[in-house]
N, C-alpha and C positions, 0 to 999 in steps of 0.2 A: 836713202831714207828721206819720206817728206818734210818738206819744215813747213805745213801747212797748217793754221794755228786756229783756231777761235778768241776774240775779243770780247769783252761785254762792256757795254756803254748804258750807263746808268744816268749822265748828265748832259754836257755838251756833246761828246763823244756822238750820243745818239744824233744830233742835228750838225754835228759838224765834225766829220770821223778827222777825216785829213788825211787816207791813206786807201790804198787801191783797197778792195776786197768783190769776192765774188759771190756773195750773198749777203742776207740780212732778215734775219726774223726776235720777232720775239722769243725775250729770255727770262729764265728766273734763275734768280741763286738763293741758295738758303743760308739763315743760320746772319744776315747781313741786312741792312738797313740803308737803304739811300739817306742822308743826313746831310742838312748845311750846319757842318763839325769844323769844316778844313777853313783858317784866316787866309785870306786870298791879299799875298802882296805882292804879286806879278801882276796877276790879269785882271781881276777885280776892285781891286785895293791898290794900296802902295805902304811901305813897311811903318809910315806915319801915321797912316787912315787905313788898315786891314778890310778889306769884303769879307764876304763867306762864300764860301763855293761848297758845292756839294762831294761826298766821300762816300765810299762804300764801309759803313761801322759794323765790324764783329758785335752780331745782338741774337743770342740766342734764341729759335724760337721763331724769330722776321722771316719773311722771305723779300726780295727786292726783285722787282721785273725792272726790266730793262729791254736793251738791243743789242743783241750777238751778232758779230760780223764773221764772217768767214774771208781768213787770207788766204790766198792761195799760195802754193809754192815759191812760183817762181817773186812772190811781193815779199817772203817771209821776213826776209833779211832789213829791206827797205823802212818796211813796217812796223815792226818790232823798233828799229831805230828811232821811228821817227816819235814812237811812243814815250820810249823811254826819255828820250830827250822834252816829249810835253809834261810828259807825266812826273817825271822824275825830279823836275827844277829844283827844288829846296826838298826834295828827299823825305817826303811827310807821308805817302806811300810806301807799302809794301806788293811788290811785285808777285802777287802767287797763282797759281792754276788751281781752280776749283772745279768742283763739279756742277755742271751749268746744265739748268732742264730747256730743253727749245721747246716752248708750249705749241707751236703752230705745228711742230713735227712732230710730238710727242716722243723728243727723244733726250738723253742726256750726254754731253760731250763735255772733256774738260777744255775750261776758255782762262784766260789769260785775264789777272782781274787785279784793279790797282784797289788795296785794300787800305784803309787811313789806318796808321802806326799811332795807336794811340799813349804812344811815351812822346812823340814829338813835339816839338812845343807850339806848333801851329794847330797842333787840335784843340779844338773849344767846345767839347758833345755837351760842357756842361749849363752851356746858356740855356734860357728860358725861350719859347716857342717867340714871344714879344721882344725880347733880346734879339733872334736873331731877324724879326722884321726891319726894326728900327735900323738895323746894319747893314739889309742889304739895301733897304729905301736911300740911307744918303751915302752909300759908299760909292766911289769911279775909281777906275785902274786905264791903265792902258788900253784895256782890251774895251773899256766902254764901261754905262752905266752897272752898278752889280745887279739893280733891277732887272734890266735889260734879260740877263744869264738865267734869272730865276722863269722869268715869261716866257723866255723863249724854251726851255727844257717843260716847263708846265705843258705847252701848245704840243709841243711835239710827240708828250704823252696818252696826251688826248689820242691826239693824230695813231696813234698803237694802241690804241683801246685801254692803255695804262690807267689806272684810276691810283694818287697816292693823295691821301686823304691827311697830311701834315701838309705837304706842296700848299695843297688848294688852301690852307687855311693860314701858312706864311704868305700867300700870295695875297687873299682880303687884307690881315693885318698892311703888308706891305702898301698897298691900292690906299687905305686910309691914310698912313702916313705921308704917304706922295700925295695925295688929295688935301692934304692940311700944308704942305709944304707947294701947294699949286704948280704941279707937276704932273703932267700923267706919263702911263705909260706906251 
């Protein structure tokens, strides 16, 4: 039996998988919303100054593009681990298989998708659009500035013809605040 899997990366993921795979195309999933929901106190944050990072939110009705990767067999094992071990840190994910449309294929395959557990206490869906600039403008983690995370997942969706039209307008918000704080990005 294969253990050859589908992924979908909706955030860093897309620019920075971290794991073999033998394809990559655009994806969508429905019924879900790309969102900065999830308090970031690993990578973006720290558990004193939280970031935001982005999540995949049960939103009926959404649909969220992203990038579908395809593992191959013999990586399933590796890959999957290495997921769950990014993905899973403080457990504000739920790990399920959706049904994922590949738009470049026109086809639909179930993909392996970290969905935000909206009982966990790291979810925040309920900040304001201005809420969550201001949060990621001055928040750092280890991983770097939380701006940084936001620009660089913006760039990348360009780069896939992605258009998400909250992204672009936490990102002006964000640009102002770093611009008032003589900052750029």
């Amino acid at each position: 039996m294969s253990k050859e899997f589908w992924v979908f990366g909706y955030g860093s993921l897309m620019w920075n998988p971290g794991f073999e795979h033998v394809e990559r195309c655009v994806a969508e999933v429905s019924d879900h919303a790309r969102s900065f929901c999830l308090a970031s106190v690993r990578y973006r944050g720290t558990p004193e100054s939280p970031g935001l990072v982005l999540a995949l939110e049960p939103k009926q009705g959404m649909k969220c593009q992203g990038v579908a990767f395809r593992v191959a067999d013999k990586h399933a094992d590796e890959a999957r681990a290495y997921l769950r071990h990014r993905e899973m840190v403080t457990a504000s994910y739920l790990e399920k298989t959706l049904p994922l449309y590949l738009t470049e294929k026109e086809q639909e395959v179930s993909a392996l998708c970290y969905v935000m557990d909206l009982e966990h206490e790291q979810y925040c869906g309920h900040l304001k659009i201005e809420e969550r600039a201001e949060i990621i403008a001055r928040s750092h983690g280890p991983a770097g500035p939380n701006h940084d995370y936001l620009f660089n997942t913006l760039n990348h969706l360009r780069e896939f013809g992605v258009e998400d039209l909250e992204m672009e307008a936490i990102a002006v918000l964000v640009r102002d605040h770093l611009g008032k704080n003589r900052i750029s990005p």
